[in-house]
C-alpha positions in Angstrom: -18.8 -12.5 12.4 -15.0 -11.8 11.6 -13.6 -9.5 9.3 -12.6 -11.9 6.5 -16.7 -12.4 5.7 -16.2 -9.5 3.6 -13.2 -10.3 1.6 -10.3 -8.3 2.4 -7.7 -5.7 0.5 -4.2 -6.7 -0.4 -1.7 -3.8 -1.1 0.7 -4.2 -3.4 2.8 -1.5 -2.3 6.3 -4.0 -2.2 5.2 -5.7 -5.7 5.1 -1.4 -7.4 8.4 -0.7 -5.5 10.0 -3.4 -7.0 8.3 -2.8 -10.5 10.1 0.9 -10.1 13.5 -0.1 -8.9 12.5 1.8 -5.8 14.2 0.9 -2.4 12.3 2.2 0.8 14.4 4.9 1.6 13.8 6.5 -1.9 10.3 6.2 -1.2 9.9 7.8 1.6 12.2 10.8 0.3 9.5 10.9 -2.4 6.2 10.4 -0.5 7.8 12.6 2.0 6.9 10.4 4.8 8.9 8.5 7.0 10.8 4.9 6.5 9.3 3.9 9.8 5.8 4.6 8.5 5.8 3.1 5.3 7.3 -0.2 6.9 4.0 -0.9 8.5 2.5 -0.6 4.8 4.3 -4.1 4.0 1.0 -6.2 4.9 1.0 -5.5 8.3 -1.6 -2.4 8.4 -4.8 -2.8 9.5 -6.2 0.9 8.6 -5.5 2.7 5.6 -5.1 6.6 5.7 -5.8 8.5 2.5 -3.7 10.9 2.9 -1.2 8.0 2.8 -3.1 6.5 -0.1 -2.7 9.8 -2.1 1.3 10.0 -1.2 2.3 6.7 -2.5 -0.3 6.9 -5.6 2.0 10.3 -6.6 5.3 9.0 -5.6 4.9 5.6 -7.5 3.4 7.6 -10.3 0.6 4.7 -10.1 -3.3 4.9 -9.6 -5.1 3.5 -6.2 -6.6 0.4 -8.3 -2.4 -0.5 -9.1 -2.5 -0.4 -5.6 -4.8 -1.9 -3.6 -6.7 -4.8 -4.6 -10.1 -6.2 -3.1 -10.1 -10.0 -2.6 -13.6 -11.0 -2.0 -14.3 -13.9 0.5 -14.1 -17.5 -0.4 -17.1 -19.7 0.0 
């Protein structure tokens, strides 16, 4: 049984930046995390940290439904 039984999340962390007129470096001055961390948040992450989650909610001024979305599996 893989993973993608279960549907799977997409983040839509690039579509918000681009929403705010955010680059990645004003980002990360924001979240107060750094550029090389929020990198791996382009698709590419397989665990999400809350902590994280909460950061980029408050620096993107968005809620964690704007950002995350649940795609559930195709039959």
């Amino acid at each position: 049984m893989n993973d993608f039984e279960f549907g799977t999340v997409k983040l839509h962390l690039k579509e918000i930046m681009e929403e705010r007129g955010l680059s990645l470096s004003k980002l990360s001055f924001r979240a107060e995390m750094q550029r090389t961390q929020l990198k791996h948040y382009d698709g590419s992450i397989q665990r999400l940290d809350i902590a994280v989650l909460s950061r980029l909610c408050y620096a993107l001024e968005c809620d964690l439904q704007d950002l995350l979305e649940y795609i559930p599996p195709s039959e």
